[in-house]
C-alpha positions as CSV (number, residue, x, y, z in Angstrom):
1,X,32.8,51.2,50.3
2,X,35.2,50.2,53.2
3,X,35.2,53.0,55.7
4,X,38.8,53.1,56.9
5,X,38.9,53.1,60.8
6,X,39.8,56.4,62.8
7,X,42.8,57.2,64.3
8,X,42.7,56.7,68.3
9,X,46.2,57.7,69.5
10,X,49.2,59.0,68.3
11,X,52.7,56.6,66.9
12,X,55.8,57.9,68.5
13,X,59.1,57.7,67.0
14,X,62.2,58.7,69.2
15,X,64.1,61.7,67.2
16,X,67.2,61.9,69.2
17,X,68.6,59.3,72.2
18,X,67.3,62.2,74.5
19,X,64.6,64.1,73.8
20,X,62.5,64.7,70.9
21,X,59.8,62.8,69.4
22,X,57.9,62.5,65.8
23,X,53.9,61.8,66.3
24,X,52.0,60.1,63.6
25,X,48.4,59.4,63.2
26,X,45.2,62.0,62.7
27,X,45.1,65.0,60.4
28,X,44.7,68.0,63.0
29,X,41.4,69.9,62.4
30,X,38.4,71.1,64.8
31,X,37.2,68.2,65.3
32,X,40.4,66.7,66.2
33,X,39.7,64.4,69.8
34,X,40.9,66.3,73.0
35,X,42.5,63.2,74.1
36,X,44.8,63.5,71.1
37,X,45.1,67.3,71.6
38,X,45.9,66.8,75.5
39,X,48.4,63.6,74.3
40,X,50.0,65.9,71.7
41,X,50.7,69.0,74.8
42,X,52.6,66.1,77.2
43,X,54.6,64.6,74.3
44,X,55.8,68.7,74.2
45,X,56.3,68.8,78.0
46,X,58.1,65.4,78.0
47,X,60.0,65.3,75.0
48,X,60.9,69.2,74.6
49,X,60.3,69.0,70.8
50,X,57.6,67.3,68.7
51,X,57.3,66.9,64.8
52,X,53.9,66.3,63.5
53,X,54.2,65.4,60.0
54,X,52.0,65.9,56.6
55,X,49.7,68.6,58.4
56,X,48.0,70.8,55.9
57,X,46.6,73.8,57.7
58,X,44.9,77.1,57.1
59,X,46.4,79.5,59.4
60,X,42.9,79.3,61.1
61,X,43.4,75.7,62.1
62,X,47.0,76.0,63.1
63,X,45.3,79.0,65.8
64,X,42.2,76.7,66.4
65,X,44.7,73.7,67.3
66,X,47.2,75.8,69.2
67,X,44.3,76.9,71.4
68,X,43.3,73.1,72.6
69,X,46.8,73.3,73.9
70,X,46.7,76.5,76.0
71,X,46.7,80.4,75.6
72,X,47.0,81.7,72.3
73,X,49.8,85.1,72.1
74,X,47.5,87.8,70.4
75,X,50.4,89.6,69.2
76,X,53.8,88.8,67.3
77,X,56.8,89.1,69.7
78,X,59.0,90.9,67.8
79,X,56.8,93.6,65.9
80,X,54.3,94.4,68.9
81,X,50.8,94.2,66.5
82,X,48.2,92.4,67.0
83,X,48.2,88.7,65.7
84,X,47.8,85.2,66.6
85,X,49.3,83.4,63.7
86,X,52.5,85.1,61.7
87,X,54.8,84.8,58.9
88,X,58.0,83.7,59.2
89,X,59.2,84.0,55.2
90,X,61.6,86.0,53.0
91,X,58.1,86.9,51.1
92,X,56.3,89.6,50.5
93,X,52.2,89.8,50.5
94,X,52.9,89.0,46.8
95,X,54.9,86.1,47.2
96,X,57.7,87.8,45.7
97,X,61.2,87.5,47.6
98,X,62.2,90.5,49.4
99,X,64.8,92.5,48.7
100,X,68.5,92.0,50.6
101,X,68.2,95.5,52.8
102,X,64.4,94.9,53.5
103,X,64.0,95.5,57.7
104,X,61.9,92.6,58.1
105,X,64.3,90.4,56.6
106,X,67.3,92.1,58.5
107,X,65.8,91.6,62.1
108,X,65.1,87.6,61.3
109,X,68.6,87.3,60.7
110,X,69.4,87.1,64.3
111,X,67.2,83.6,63.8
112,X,70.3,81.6,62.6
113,X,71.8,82.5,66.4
114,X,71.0,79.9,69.1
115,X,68.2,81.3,70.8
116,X,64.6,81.0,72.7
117,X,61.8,82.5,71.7
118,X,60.1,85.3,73.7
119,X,62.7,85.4,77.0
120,X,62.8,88.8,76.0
121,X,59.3,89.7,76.6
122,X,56.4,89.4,79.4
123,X,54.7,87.1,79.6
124,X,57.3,84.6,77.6
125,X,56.3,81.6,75.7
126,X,55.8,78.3,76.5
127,X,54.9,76.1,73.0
128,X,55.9,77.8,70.0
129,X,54.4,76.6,67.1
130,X,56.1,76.5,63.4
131,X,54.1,74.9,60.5
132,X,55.8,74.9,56.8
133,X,54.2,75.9,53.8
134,X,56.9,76.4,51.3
135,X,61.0,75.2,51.5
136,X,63.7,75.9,50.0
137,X,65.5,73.1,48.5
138,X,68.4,73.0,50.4
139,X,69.3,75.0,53.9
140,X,67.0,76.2,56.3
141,X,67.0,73.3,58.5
142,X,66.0,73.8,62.4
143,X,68.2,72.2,65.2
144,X,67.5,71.8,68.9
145,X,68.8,70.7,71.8
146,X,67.0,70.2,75.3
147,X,68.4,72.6,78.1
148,X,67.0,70.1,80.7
149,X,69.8,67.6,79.5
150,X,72.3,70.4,79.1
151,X,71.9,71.5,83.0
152,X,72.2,67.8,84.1
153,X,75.3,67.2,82.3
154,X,76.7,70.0,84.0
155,X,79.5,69.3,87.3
156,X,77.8,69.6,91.1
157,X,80.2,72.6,91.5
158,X,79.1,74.2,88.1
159,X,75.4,73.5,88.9
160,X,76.3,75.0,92.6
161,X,77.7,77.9,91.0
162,X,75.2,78.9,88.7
163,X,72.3,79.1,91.4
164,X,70.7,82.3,92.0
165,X,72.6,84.0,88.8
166,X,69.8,85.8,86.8
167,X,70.4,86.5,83.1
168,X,69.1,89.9,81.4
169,X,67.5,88.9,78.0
170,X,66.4,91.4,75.1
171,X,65.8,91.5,71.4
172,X,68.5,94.3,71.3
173,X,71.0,92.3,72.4
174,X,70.6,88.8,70.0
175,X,70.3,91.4,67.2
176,X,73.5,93.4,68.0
177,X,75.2,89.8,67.3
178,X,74.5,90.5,63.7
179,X,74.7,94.0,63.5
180,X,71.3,95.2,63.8
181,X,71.0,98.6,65.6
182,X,68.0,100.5,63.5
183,X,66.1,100.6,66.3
184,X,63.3,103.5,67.1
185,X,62.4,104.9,70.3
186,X,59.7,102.8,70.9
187,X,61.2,99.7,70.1
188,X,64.2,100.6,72.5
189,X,61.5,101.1,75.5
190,X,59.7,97.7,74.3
191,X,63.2,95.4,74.6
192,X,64.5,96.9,78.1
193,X,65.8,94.0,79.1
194,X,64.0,91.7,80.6
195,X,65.3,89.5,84.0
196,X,65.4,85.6,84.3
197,X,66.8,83.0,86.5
198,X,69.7,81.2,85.0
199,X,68.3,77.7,86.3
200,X,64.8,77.2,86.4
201,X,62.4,74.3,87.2
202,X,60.5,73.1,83.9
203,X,57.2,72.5,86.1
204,X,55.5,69.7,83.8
205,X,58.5,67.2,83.9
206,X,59.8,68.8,87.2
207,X,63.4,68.7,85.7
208,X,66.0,71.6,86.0
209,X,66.5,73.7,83.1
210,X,69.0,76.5,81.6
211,X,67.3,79.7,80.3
212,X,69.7,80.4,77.5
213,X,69.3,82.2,74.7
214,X,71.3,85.1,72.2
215,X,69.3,87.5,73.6
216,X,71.5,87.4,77.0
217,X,73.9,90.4,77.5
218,X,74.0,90.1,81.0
219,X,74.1,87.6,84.0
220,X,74.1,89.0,87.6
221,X,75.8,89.5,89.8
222,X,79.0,88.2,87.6
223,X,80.9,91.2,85.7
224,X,81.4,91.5,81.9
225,X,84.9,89.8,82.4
226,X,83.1,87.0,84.0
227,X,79.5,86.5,82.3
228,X,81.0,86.6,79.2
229,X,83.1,83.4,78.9
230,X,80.1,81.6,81.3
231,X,77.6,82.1,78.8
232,X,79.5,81.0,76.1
233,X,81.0,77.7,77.6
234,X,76.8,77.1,78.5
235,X,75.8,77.6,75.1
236,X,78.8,75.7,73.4
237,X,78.4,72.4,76.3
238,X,74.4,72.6,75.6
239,X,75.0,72.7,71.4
240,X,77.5,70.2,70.8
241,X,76.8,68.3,68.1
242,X,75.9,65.3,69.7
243,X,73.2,66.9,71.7
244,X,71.7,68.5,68.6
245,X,68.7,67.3,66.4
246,X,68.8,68.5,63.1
247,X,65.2,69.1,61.6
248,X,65.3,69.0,57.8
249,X,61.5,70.5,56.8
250,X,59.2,69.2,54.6
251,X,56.2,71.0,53.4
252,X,53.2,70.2,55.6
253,X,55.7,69.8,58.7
254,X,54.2,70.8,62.3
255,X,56.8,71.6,65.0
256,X,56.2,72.1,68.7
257,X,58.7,72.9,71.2
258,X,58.6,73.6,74.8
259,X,60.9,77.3,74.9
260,X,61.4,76.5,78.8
261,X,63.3,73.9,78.1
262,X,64.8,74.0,74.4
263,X,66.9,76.3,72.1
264,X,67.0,76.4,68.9
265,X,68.2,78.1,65.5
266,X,67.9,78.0,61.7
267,X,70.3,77.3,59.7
268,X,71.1,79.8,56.8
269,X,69.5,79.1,53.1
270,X,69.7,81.3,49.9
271,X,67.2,84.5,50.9
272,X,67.5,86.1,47.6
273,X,67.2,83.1,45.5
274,X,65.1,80.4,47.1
275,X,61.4,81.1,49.0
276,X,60.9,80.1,52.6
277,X,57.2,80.6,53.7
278,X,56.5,79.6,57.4
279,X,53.5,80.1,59.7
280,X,54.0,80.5,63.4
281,X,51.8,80.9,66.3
282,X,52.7,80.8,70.4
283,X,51.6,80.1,73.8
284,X,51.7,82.3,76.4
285,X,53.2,81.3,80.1
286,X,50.5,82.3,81.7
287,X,52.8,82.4,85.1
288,X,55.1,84.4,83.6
289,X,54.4,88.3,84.9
């Protein structure tokens, strides 16, 4: 019997004229080459997002693989328990779809908002990771755009003005956006805002970034009447549609994304009539304290 030759490097295929990038080649397991692991974290550094296709992992090998490329969160962002690898779905244990008023369902809502994950936290991410496992048949997409390429489209004077402004980011915040205030004590102490430069270098590519996210309800030193309308000409200049890439999943779909240089958002789907089961794990930024 032929034994069909292995896989030495990755194929690239451009996603979007500025960033983004499909790799295709190997099934990711433990064995998988470091090379190819290594060539896989500067695709994610260069290209801000990276879709590996027809992956199909345990949760075990999406943590295994995700620590080849740095260190692994041990706890979900948003709930404060322990765990390396968690659900993002509209599922119960059961597989049965949760009710409209369910909490859990509620606080994901603020998902569909254009956002980064973990700004609101210490230490923030760097690579998230988001693996499909079931779709719904139509909505639920995930769009992007790179930050880096929003900053340099940005005037001298706006890029002039924007220096040294630092942007306070919490959970509390994004989630107010949709009307989520069922928040307990301890929850309140665990989202104090948290503060970030505006502009930032993105280290890898050496490139100037944005920090933006839904989870900003502040900029310093600017006032309410003036941080307002800033954020949201940012977020509207760095969105528009022509610097968006629209993901549409299919099961067995690996996406990486670099969170110090990308936002993103889902778009909305039927939660009470169609199952969405996704598996997510992150890495921490390890100079982030």
């Amino acid at each position: 019997m032929a034994v069909s030759p292995a896989v030495t490097e990755w194929t690239v295929r451009r996603l979007h004229p500025r960033f983004g990038a499909e790799l295709s080649g190997p099934r990711i397991t433990a064995a998988l080459d470091p090379a190819l692991s290594s060539a896989v974290r500067e695709a994610v550094y260069r290209y801000g997002v990276v879709v590996i296709p027809a992956q199909d992992l345990t949760d075990a090998e999406l943590r295994t693989f995700a620590a080849t490329l740095g260190k692994v969160m041990e706890r979900n962002a948003v709930t404060g328990k322990p765990a390396t690898v968690f659900r993002l779905s509209n599922l119960d244990q059961h597989g049965n779809i949760l009710p409209a008023a369910d909490r859990a369902l509620r606080l994901t809502d603020g998902n569909e908002l254009w956002h980064t994950d973990s700004t609101y936290a210490r230490p923030r991410s760097t690579i998230s990771l988001l693996h499909a496992r079931l779709i719904p048949p139509q909505g639920g997409d995930t769009e992007f755009c790179d930050t880096r390429c929003a900053y340099e489209d940005l005037s001298a004077a706006m890029q002039s003005e924007l220096a040294g402004l630092t942007a306070c980011h919490s959970l509390i915040y994004s989630r107010a956006l949709t009307g989520f205030t069922a928040w307990t004590d301890e929850e309140r102490v665990r989202f104090a805002p948290i503060e970030r430069p505006l502009v930032h270098r993105h280290a890898e590519s050496g490139r100037l970034a944005l920090c933006l996210a839904s989870h900003i309800g502040a900029i310093k030193p600017l006032t309410a009447e003036q941080w307002w309308p800033l954020l949201q000409s940012l977020m509207s200049a760095a969105t528009a549609p022509a610097s968006v890439y629209a993901h549409r999943w299919q099961a067995g779909d690996l996406l990486l994304w670099d969170n110090r240089c990308t936002m993103h958002r889902v778009r909305p789907y039927d939660q009470l009539r169609h199952r969405r089961d996704m598996r997510s794990t992150r890495l921490d930024d390890e100079n982030d304290n």
